[in-house]
PDBQT receptor file of N, H, CA, C and O in Angstrom, charges set to zero:
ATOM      1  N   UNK A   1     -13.597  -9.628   1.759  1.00  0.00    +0.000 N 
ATOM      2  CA  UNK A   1     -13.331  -8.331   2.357  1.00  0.00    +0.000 C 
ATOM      3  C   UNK A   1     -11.983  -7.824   1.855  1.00  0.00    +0.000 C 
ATOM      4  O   UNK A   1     -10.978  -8.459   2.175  1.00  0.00    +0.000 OA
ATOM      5  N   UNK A   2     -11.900  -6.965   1.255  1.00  0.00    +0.000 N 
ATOM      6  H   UNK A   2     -12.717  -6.450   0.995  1.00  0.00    +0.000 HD
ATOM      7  CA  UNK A   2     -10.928  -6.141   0.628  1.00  0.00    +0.000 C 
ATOM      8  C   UNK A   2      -9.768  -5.546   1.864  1.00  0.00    +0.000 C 
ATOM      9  O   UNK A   2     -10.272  -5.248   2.947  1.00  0.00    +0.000 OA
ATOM     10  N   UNK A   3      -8.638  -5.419   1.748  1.00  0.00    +0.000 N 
ATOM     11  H   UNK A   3      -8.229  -5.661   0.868  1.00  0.00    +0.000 HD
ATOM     12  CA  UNK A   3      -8.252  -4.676   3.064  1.00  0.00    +0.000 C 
ATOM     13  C   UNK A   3      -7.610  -3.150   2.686  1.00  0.00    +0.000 C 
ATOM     14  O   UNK A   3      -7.203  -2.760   1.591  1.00  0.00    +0.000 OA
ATOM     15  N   UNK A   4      -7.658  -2.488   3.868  1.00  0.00    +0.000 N 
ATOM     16  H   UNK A   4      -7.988  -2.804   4.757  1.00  0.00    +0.000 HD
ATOM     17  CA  UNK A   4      -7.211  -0.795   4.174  1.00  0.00    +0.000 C 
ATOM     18  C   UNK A   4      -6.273  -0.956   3.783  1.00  0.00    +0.000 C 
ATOM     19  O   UNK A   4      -5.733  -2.060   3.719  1.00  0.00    +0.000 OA
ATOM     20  N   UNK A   5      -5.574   0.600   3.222  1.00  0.00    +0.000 N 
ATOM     21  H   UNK A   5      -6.013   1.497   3.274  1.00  0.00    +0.000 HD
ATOM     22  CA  UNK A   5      -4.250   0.958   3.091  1.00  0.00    +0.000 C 
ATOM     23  C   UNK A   5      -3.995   2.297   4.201  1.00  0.00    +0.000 C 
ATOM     24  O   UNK A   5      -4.689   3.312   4.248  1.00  0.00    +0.000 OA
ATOM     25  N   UNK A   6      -2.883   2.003   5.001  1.00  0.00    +0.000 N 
ATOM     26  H   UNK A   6      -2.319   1.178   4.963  1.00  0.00    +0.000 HD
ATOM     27  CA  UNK A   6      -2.981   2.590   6.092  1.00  0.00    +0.000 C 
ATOM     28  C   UNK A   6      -1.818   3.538   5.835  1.00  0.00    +0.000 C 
ATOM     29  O   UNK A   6      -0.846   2.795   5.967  1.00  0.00    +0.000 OA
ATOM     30  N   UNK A   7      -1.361   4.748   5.545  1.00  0.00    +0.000 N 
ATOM     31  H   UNK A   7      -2.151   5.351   5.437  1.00  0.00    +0.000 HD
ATOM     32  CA  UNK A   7      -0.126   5.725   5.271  1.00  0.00    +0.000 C 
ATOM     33  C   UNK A   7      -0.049   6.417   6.443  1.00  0.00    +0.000 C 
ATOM     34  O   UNK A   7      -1.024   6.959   6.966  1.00  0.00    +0.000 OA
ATOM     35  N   UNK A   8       1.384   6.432   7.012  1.00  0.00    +0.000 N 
ATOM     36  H   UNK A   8       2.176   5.993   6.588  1.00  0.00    +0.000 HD
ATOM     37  CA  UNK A   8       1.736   7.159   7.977  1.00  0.00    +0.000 C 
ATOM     38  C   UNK A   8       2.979   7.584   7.427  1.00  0.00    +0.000 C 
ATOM     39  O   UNK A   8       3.757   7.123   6.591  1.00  0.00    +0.000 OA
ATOM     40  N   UNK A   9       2.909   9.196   8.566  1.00  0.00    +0.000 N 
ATOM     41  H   UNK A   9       2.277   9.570   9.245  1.00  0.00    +0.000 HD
ATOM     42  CA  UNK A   9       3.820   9.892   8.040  1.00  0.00    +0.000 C 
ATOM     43  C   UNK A   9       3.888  11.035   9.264  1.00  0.00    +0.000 C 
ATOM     44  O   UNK A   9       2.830  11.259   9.852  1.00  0.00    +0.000 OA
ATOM     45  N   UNK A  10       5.173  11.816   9.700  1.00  0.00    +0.000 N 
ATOM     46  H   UNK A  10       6.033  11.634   9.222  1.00  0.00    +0.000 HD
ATOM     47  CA  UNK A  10       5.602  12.524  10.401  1.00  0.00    +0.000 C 
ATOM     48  C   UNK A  10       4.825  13.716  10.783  1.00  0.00    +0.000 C 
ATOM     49  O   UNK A  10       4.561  14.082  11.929  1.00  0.00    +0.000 OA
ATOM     50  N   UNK A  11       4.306  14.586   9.041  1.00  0.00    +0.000 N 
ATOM     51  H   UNK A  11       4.520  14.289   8.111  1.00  0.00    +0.000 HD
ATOM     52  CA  UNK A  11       3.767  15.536   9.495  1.00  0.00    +0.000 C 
ATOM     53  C   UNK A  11       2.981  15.538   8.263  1.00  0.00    +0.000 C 
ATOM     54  O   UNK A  11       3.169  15.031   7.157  1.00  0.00    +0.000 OA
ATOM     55  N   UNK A  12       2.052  16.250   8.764  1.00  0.00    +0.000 N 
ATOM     56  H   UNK A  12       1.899  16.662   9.662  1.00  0.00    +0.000 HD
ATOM     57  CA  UNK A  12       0.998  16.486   7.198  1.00  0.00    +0.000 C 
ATOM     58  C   UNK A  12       0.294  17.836   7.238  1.00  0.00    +0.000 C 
ATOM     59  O   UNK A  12       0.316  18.421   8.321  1.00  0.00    +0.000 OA
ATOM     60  N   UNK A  13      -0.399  18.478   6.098  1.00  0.00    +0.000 N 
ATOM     61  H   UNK A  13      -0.417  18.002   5.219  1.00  0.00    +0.000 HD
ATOM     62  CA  UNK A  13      -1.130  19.438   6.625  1.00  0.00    +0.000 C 
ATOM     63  C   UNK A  13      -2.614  18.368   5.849  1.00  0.00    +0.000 C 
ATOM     64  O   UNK A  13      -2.363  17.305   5.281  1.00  0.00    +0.000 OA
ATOM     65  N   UNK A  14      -3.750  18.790   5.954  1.00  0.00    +0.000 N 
ATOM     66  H   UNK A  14      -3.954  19.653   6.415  1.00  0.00    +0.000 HD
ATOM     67  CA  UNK A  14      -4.761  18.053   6.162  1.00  0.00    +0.000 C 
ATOM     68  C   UNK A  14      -5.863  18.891   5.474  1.00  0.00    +0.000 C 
ATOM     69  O   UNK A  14      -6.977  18.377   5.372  1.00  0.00    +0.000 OA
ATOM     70  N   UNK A  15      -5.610  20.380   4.897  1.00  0.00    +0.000 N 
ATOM     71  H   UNK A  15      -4.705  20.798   4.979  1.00  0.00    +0.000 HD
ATOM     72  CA  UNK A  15      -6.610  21.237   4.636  1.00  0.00    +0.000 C 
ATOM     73  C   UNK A  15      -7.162  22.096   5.690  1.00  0.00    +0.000 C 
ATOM     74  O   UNK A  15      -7.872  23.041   5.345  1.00  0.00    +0.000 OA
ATOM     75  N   UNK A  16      -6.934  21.894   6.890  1.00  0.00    +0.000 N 
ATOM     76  H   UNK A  16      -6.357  21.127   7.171  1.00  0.00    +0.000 HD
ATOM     77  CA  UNK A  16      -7.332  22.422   8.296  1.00  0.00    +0.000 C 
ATOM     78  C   UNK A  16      -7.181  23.505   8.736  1.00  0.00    +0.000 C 
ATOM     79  O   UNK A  16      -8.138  24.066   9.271  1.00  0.00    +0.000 OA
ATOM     80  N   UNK A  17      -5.612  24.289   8.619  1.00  0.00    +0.000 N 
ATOM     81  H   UNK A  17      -4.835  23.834   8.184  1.00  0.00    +0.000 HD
ATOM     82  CA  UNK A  17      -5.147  25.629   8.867  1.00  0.00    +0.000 C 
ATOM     83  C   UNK A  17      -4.372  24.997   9.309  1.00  0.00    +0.000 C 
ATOM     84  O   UNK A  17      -3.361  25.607   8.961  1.00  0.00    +0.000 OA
ATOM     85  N   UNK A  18      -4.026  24.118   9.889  1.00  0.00    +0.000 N 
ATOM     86  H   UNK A  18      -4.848  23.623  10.172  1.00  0.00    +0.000 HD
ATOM     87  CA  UNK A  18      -2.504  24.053  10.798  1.00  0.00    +0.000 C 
ATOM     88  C   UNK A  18      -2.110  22.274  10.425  1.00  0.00    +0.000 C 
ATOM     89  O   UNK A  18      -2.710  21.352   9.873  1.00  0.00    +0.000 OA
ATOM     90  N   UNK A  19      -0.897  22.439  11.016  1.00  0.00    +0.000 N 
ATOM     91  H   UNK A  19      -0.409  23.188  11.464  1.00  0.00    +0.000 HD
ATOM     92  CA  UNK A  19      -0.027  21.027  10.495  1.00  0.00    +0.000 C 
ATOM     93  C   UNK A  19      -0.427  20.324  11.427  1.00  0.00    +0.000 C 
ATOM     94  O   UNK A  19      -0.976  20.723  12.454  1.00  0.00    +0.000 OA
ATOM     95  N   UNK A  20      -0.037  18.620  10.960  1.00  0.00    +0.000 N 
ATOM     96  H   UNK A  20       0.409  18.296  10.126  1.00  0.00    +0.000 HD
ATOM     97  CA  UNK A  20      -0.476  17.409  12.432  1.00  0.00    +0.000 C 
ATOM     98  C   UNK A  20       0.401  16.801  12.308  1.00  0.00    +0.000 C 
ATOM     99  O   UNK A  20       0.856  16.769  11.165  1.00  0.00    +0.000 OA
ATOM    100  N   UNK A  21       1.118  15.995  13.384  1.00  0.00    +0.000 N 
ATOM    101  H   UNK A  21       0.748  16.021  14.312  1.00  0.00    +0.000 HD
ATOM    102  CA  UNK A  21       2.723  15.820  13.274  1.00  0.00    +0.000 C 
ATOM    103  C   UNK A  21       2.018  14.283  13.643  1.00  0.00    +0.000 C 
ATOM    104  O   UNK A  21       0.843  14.381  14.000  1.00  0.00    +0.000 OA
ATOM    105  N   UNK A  22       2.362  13.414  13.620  1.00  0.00    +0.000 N 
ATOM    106  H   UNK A  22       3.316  13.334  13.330  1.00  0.00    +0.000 HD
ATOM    107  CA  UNK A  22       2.616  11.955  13.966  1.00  0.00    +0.000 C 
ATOM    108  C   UNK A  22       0.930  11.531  12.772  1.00  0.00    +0.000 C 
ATOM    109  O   UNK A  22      -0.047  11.149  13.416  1.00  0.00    +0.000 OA
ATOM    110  N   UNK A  23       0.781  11.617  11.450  1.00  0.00    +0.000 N 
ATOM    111  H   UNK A  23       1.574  11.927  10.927  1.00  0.00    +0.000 HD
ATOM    112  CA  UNK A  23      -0.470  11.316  10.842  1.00  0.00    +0.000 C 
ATOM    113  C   UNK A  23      -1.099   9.848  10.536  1.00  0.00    +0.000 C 
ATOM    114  O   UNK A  23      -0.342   8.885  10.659  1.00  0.00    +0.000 OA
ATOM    115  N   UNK A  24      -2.094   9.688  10.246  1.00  0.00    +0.000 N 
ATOM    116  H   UNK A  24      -2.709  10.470  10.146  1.00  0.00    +0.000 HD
ATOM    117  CA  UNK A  24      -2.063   8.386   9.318  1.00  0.00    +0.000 C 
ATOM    118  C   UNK A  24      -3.755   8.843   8.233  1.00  0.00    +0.000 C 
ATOM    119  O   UNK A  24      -4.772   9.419   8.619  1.00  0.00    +0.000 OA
ATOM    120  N   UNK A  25      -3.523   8.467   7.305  1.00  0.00    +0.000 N 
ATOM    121  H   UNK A  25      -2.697   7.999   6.992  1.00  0.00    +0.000 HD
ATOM    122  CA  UNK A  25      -4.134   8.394   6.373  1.00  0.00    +0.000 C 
ATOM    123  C   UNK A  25      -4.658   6.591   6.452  1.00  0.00    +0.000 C 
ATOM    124  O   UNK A  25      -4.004   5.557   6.591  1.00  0.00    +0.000 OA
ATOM    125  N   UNK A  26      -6.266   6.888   6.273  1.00  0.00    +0.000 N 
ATOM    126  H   UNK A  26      -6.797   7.727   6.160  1.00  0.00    +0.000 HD
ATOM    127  CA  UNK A  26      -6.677   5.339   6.263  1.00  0.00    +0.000 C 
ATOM    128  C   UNK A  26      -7.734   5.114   4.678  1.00  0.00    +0.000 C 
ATOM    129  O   UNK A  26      -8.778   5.758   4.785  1.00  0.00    +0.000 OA
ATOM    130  N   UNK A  27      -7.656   4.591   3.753  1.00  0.00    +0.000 N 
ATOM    131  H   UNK A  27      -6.808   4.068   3.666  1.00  0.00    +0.000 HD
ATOM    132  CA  UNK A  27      -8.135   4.346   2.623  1.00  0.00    +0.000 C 
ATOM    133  C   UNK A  27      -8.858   3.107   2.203  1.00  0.00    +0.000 C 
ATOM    134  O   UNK A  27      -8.225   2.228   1.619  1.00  0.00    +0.000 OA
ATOM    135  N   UNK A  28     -10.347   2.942   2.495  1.00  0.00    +0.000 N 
ATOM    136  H   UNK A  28     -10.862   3.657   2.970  1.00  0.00    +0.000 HD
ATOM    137  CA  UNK A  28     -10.603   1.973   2.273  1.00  0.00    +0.000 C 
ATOM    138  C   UNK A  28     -11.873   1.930   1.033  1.00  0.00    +0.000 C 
ATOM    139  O   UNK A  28     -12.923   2.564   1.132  1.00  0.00    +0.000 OA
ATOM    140  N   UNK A  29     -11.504   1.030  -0.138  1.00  0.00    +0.000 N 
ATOM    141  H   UNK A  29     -10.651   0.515  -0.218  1.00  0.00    +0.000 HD
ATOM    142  CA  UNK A  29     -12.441   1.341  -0.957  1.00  0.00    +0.000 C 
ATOM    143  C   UNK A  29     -12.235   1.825  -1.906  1.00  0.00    +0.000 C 
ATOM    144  O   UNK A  29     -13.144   1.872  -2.736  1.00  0.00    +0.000 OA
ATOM    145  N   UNK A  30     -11.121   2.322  -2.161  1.00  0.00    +0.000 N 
ATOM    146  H   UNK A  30     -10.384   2.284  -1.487  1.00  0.00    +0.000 HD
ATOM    147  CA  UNK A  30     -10.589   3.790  -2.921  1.00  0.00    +0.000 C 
ATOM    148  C   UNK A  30     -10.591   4.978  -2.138  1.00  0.00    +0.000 C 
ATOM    149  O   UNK A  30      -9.633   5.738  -2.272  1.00  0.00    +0.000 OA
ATOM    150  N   UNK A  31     -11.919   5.401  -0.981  1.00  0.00    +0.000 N 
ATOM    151  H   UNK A  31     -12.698   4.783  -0.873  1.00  0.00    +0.000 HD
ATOM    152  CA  UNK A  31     -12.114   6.390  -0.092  1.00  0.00    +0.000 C 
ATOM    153  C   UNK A  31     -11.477   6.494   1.142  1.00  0.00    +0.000 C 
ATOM    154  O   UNK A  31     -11.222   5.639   1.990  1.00  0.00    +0.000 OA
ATOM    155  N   UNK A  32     -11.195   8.093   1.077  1.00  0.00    +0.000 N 
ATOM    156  H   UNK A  32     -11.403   8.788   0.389  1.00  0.00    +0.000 HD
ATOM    157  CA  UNK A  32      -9.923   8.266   2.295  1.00  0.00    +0.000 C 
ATOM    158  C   UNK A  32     -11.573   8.057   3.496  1.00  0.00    +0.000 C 
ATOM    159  O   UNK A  32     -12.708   8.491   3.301  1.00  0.00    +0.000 OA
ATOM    160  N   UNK A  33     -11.141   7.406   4.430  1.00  0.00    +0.000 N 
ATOM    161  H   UNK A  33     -10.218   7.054   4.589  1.00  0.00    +0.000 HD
ATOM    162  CA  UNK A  33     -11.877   6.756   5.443  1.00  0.00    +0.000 C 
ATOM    163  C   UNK A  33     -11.352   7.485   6.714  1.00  0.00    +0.000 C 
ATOM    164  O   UNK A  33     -12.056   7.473   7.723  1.00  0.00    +0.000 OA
ATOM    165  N   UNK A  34     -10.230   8.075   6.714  1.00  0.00    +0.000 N 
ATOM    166  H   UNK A  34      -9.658   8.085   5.894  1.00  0.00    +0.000 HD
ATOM    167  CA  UNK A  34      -9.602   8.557   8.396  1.00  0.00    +0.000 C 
ATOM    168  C   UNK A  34      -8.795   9.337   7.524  1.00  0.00    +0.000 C 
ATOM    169  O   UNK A  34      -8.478   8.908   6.415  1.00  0.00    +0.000 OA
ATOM    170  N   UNK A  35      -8.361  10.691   8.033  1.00  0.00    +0.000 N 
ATOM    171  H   UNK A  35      -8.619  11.039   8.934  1.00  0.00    +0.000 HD
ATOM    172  CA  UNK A  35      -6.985  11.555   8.267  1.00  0.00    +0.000 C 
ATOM    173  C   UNK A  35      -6.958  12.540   8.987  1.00  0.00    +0.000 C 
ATOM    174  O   UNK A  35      -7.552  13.606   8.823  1.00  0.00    +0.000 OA
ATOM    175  N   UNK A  36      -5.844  12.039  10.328  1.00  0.00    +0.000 N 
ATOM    176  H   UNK A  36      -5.361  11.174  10.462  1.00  0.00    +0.000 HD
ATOM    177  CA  UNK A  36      -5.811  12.653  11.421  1.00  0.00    +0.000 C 
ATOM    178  C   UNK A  36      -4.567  12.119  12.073  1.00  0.00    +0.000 C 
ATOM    179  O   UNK A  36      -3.814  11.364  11.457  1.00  0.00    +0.000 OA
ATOM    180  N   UNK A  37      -4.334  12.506  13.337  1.00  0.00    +0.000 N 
ATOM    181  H   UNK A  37      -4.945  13.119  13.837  1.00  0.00    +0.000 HD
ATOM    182  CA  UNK A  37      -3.823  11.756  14.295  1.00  0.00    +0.000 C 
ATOM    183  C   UNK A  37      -4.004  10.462  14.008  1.00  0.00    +0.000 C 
ATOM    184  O   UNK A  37      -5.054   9.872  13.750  1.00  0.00    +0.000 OA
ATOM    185  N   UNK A  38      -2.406   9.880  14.100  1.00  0.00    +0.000 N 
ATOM    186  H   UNK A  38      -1.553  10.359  14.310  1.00  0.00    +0.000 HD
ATOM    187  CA  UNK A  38      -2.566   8.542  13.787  1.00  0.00    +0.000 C 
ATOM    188  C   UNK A  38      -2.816   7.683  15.213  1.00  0.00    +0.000 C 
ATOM    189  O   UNK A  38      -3.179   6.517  15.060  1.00  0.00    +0.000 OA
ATOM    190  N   UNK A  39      -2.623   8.244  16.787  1.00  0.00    +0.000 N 
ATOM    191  H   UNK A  39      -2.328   9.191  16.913  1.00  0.00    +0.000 HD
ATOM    192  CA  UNK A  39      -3.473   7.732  17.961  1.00  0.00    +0.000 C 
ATOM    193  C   UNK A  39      -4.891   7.446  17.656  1.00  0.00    +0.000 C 
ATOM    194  O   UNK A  39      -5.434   6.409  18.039  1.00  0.00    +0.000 OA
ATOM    195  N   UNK A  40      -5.429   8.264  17.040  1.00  0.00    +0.000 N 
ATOM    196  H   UNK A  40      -4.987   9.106  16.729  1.00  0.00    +0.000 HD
ATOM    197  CA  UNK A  40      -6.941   8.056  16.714  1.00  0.00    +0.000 C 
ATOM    198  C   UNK A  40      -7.363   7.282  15.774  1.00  0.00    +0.000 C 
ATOM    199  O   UNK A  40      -8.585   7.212  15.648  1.00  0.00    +0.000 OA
ATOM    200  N   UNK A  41      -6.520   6.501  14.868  1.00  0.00    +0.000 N 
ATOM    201  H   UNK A  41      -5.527   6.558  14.971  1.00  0.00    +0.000 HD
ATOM    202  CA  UNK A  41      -6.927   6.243  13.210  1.00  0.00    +0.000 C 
ATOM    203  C   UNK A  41      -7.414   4.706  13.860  1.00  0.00    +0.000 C 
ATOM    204  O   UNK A  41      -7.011   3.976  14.766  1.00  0.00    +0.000 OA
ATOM    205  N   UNK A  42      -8.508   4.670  12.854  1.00  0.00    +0.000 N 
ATOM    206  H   UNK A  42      -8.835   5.263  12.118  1.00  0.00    +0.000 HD
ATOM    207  CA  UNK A  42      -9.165   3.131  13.380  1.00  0.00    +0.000 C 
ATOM    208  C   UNK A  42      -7.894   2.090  13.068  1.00  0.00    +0.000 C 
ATOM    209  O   UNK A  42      -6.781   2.615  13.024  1.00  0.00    +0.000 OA
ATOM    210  N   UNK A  43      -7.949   1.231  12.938  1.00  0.00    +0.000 N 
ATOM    211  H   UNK A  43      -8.853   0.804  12.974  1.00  0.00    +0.000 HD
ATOM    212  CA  UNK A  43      -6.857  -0.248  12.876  1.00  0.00    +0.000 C 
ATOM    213  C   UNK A  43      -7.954  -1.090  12.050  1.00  0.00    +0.000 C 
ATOM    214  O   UNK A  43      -8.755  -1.885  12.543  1.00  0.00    +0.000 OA
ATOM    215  N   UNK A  44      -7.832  -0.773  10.783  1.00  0.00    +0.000 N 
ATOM    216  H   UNK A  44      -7.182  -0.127  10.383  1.00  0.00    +0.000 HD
ATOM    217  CA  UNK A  44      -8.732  -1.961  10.367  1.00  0.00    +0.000 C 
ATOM    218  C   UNK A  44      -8.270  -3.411  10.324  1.00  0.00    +0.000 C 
ATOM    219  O   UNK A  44      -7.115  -3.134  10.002  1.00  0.00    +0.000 OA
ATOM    220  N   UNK A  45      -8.266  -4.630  10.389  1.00  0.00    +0.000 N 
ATOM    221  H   UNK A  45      -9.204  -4.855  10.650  1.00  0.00    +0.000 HD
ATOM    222  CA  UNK A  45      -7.927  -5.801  10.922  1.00  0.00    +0.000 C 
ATOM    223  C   UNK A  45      -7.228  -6.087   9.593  1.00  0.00    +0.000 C 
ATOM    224  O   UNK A  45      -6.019  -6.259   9.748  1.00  0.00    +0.000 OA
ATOM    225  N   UNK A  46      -7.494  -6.149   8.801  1.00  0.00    +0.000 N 
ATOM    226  H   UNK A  46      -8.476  -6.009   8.675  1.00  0.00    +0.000 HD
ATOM    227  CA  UNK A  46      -6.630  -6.334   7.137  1.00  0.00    +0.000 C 
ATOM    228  C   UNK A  46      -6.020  -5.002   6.752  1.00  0.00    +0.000 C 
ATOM    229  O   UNK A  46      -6.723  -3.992   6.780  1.00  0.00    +0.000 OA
ATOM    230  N   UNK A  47      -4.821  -4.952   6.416  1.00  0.00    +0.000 N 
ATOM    231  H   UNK A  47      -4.250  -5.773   6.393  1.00  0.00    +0.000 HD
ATOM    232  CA  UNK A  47      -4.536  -3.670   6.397  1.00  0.00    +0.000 C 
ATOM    233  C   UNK A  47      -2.809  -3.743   5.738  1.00  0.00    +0.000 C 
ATOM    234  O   UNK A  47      -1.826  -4.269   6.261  1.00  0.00    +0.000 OA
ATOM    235  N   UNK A  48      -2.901  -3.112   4.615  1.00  0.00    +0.000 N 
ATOM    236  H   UNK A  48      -3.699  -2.685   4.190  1.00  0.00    +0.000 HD
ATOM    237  CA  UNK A  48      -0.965  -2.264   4.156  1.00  0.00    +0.000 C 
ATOM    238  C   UNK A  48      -1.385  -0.921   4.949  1.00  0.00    +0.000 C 
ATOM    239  O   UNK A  48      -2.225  -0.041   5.139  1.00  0.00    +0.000 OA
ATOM    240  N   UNK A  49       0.103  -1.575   5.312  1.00  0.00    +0.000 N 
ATOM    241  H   UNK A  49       0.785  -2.290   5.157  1.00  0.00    +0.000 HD
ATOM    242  CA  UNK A  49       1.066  -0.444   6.033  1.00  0.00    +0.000 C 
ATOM    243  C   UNK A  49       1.678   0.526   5.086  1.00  0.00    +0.000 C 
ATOM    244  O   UNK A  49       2.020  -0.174   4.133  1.00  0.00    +0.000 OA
ATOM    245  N   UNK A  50       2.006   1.777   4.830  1.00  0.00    +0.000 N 
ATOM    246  H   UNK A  50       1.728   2.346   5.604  1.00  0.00    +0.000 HD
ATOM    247  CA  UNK A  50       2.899   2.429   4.142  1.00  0.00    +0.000 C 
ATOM    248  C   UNK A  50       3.264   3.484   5.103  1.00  0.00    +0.000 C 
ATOM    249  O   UNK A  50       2.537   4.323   5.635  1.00  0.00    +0.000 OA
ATOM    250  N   UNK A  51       4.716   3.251   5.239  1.00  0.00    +0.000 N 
ATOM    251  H   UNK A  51       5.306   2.570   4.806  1.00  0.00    +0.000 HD
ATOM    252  CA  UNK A  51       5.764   4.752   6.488  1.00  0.00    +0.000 C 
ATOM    253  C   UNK A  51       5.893   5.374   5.057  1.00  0.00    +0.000 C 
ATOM    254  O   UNK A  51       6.012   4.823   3.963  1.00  0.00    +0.000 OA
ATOM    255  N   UNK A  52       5.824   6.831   5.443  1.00  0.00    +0.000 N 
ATOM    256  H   UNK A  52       5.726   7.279   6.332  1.00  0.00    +0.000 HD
ATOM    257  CA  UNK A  52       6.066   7.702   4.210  1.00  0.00    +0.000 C 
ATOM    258  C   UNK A  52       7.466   8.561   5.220  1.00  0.00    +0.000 C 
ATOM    259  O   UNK A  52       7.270   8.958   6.369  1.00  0.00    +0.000 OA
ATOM    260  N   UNK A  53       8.581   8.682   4.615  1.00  0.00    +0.000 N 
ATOM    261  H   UNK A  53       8.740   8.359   3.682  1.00  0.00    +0.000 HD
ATOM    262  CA  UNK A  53       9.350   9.613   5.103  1.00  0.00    +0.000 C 
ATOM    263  C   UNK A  53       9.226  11.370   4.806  1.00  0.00    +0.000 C 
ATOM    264  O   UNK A  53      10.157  12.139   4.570  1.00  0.00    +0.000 OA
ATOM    265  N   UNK A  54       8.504  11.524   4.856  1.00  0.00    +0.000 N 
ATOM    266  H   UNK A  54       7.747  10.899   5.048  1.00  0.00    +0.000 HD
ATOM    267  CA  UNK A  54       8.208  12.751   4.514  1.00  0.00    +0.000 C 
ATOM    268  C   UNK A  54       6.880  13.409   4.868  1.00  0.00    +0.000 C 
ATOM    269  O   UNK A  54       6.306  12.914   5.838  1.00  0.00    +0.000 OA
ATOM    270  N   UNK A  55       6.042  14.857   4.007  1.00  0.00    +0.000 N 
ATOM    271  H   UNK A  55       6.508  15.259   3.219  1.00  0.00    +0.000 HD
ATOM    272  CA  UNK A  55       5.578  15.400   4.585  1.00  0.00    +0.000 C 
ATOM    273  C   UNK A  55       4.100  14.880   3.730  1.00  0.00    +0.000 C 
ATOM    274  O   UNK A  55       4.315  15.099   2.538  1.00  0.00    +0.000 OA
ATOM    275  N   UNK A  56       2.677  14.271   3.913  1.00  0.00    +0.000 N 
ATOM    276  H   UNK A  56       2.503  14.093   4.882  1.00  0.00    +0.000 HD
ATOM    277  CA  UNK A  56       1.557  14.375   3.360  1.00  0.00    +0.000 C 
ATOM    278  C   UNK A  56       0.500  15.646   3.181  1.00  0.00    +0.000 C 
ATOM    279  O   UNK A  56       0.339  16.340   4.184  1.00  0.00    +0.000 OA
ATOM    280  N   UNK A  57      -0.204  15.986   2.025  1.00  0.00    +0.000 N 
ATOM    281  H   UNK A  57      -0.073  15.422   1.210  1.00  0.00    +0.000 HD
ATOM    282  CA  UNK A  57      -0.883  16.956   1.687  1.00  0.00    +0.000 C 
ATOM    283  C   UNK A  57      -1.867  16.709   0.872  1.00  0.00    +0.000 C 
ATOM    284  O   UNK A  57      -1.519  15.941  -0.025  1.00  0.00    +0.000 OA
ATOM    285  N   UNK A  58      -3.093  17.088   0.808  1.00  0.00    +0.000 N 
ATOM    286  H   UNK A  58      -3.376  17.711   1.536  1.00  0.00    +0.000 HD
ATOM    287  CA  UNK A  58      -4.201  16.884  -0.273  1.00  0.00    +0.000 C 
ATOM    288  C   UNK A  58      -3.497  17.214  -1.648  1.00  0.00    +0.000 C 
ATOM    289  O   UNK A  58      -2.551  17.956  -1.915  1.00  0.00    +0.000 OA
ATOM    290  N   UNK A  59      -4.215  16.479  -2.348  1.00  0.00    +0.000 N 
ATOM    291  H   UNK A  59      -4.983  15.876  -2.132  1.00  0.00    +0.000 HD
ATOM    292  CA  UNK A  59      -3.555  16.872  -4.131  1.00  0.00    +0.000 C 
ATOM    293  C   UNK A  59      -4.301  18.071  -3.894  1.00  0.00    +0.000 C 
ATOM    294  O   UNK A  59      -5.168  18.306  -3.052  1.00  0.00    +0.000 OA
ATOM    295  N   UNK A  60      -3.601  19.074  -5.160  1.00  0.00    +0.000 N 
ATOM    296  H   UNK A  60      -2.897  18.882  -5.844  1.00  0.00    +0.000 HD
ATOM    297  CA  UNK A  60      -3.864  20.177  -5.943  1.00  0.00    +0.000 C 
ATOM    298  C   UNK A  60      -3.886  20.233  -6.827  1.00  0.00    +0.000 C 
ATOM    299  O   UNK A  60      -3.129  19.511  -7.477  1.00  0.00    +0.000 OA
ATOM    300  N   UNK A  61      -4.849  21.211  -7.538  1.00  0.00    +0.000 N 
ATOM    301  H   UNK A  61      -5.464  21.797  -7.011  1.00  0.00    +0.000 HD
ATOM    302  CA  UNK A  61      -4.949  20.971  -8.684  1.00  0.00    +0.000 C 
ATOM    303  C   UNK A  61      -5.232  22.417  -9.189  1.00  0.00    +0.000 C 
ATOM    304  O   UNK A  61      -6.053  23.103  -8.580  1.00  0.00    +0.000 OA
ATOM    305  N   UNK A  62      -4.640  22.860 -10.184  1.00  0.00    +0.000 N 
ATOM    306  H   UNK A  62      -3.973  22.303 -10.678  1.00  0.00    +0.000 HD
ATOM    307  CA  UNK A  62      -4.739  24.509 -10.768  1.00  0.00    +0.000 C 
ATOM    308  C   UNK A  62      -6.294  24.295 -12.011  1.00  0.00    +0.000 C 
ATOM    309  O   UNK A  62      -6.430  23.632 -13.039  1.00  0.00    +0.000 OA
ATOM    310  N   UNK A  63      -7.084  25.086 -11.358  1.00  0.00    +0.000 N 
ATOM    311  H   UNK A  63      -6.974  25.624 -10.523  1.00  0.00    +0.000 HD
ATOM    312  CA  UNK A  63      -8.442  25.170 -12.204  1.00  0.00    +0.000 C 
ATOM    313  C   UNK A  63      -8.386  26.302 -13.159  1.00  0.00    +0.000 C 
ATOM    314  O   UNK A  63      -9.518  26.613 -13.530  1.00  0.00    +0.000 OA
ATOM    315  N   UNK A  64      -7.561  26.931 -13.613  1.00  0.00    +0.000 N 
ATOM    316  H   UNK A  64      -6.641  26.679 -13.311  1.00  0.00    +0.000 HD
ATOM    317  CA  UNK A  64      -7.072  28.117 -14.443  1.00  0.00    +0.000 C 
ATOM    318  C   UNK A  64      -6.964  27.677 -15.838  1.00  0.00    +0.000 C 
ATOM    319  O   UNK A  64      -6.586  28.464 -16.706  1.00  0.00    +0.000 OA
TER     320      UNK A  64
């Protein structure tokens, strides 16, 4: 069993319309698996931790 990479971070925007302040990003597989509220983010039992000091955002990418 491979384990999660779990990223938390203060504030993020998420693609949603509005910002989420306390986040966690959960990645298992290569695939983002959770991003939300990090109260809500599953706890997978194997798991990196990463505190990000700063703000998280979906990549972008200019299709032009």
């Amino acid at each position: 069993m491979s384990s999660a990479l779990v990223v938390r971070a203060p504030l993020a925007w998420l693609g949603t319309g509005s910002l989420v302040r306390d986040v966690a990003v959960v990645v298992e597989r290569g695939l983002v698996a959770y991003a939300g509220p990090a109260a809500a983010a599953p706890e997978p039992a194997e798991r990196e931790e990463l505190d990000v000091d700063g703000f998280l955002r979906p990549a972008v990418a200019d299709r032009h």
